[in-house]
N, C-alpha and C positions, 0 to 999 in steps of 0.2 A: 890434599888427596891422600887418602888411604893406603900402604901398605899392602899386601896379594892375602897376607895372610892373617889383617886386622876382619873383624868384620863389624861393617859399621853399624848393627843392629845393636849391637854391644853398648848397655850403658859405660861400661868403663872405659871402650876403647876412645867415643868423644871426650871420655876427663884426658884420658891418658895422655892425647893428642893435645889437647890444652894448656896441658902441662910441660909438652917436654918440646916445643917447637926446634931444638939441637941434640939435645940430650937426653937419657933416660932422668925420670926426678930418684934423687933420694930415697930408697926404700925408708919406710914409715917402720915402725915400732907396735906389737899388739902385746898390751900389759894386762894382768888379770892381777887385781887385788883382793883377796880373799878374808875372811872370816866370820865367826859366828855375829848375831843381832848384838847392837849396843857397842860394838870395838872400833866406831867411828869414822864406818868406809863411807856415805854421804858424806862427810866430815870432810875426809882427806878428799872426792871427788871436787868439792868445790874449793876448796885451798888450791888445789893442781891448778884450775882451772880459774882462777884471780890471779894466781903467779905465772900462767903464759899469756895473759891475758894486757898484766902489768909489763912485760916483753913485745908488745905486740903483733901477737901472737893472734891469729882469728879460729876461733872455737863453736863451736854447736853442743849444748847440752841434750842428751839423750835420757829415756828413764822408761821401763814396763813395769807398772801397775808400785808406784810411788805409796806407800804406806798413807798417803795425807788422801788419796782416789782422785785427784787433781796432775794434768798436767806439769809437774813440778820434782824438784830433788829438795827432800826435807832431810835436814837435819835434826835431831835430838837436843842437840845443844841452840838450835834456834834459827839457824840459818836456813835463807830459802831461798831458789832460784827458779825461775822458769826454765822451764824444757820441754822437749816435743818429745810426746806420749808416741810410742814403738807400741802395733798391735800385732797380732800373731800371723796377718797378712803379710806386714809394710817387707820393702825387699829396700835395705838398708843404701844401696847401691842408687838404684833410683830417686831416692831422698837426696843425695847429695848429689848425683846429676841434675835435679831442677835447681839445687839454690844456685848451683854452680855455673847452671847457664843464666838463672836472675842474678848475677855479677856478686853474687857471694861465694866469695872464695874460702877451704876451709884447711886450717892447716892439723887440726889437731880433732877428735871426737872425741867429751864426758859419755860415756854409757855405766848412770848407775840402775841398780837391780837387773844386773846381766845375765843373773843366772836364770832370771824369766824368759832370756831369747832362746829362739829352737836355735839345732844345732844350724841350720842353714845359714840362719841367717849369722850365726858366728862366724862362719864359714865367709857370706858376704864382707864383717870387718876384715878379715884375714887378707882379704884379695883387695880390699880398699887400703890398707896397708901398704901389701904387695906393689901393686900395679901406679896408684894415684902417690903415694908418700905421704899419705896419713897417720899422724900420729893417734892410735885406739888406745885409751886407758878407758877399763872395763871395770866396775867393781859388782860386788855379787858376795851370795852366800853360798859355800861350798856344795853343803849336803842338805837335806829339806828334813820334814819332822819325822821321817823313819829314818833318818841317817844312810839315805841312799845321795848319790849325787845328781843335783835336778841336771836335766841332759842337755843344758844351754854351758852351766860350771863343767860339766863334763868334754866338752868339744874344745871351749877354752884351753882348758889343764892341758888338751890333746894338740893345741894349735898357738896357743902365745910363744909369743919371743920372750917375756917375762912374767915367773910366778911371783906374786908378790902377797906374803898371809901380813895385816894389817897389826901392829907389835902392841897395839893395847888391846892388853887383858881383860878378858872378862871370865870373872871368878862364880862358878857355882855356889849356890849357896853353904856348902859345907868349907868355900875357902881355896878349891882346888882349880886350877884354872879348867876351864867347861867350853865346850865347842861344838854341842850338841843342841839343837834349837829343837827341845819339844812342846808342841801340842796340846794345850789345855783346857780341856773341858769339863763347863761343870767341876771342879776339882781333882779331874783327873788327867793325866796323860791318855791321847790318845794316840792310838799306831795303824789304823786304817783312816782312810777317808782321802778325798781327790787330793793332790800334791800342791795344788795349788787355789787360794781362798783372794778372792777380794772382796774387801769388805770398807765399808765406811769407819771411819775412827773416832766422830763426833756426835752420834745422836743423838737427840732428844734426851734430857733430862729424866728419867722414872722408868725408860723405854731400853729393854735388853737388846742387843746388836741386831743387824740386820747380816749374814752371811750369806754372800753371793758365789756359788761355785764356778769358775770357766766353764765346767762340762755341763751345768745346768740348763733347762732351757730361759729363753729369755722370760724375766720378772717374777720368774721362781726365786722363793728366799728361805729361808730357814731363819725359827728365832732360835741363838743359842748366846752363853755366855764362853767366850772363845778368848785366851790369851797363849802368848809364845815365852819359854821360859828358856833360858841356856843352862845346859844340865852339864858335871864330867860323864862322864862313860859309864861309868859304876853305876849313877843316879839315874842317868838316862833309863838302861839297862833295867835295874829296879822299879821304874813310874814315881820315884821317892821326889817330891815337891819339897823337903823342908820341915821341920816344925811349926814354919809360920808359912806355908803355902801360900793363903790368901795378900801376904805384903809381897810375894817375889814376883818376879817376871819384868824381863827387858821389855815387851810391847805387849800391852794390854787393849785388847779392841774390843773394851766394854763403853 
């Protein structure tokens, strides 16, 4: 029986209630680990997330628009795991009230490419946190290709219990360590265009990319030749790619 002042429409009030049949549970942990493309935050999400795992520990992998366009958290260096695809709908709360009344219980959430969540729904981990004693480690990219901060990294910075910038370096090409992930088109830096691109990362052999915008309509596409490079501040600032332009770039979605 409920509480005067629980209300049971409340997806969290049933966790909560589940949770704590004497006691309030353990307040949860909301971590944000940040930095520029290639400094191995999928990396570190699945490392976290084998070592509570090897604890036993019960986890749910999270991920918005995974660089591979699949369901999935992909590493760089080769690792891959399953995860449930986060769309700009899903209300994060409600996800974990169904596993949780199909008898999976969770003690911890992976949410990589965080910085794609609105702020709501960061706002949702935060209260999953709060309320249920969920452990959130969030990884993401600070700032997008104008060097503003996307408004999901933004609520984070505004709401974790822990900042955490990822300690491997990624060096601009001139040698300087670089944090700036710009925009490359056609050979050059660009500074307008929607903040956020999904795109396929594999097509066709002879065939230039296919770029799908969020604000576009559906099976509108654009051909372009689109890659993301990590610039310092100076380079950024300049559109300055290098001497050898065409060999740099942390992700290349040609």
């Amino acid at each position: 029986m409920t509480s005067l002042d629980e209300d049971p429409t409340d997806a969290l009030s049933v966790l909560s209630l589940a949770r704590r049949p004497r006691r309030a549970p353990a307040r949860g942990r909301l971590r944000f680990c940040y930095g520029p493309m290639d400094c191995g935050k999928s990396t570190l999400a699945l490392q976290i997330d084998h070592n509570h795992a090897r604890q036993g520990r019960r986890g749910l992998l999270l991920v918005r628009h995974d660089r591979s366009g699949t369901p999935q958290i992909t590493s760089r260096i080769g690792i891959t795991r399953k995860a449930v695809e986060v769309d700009a709908g899903s209300d994060l709360r409600e996800l974990i009230l169904r596993r949780w009344v199909a008898g999976q219980h969770m003690d911890y959430l992976i949410v990589d490419e965080a910085q794609f969540l609105s702020p709501t729904q960061v706002e949702q981990l935060a209260e999953l946190a709060d309320e249920v004693g969920v452990d959130v480690y969030c990884f993401g990219i600070a700032t997008d290709f104008q060097s503003h901060l996307f408004p999901g990294a933004r609520r984070l910075f505004e709401l974790a219990d822990e900042l955490q910038p990822v300690q491997v370096e990624v060096l601009c090409w001139c040698g300087v360590p670089g944090r700036f992930n710009a925009r490359v088109k056609d050979g050059e830096v660009v500074r307008e265009g929607d903040t956020v691109v999904v795109a396929d990362t594999a097509p066709p052999p002879s065939t230039e990319r296919i770029v799908e915008n969020e604000t576009s309509s559906p099976g509108k596409a654009e051909f372009a030749t689109l890659r993301y490079q990590v610039l310092c501040r100076r380079h950024f600032r300049l559109g300055d790619l290098g001497p050898e332009a065409g060999h740099h770039g942390q992700l290349r979605l040609t």
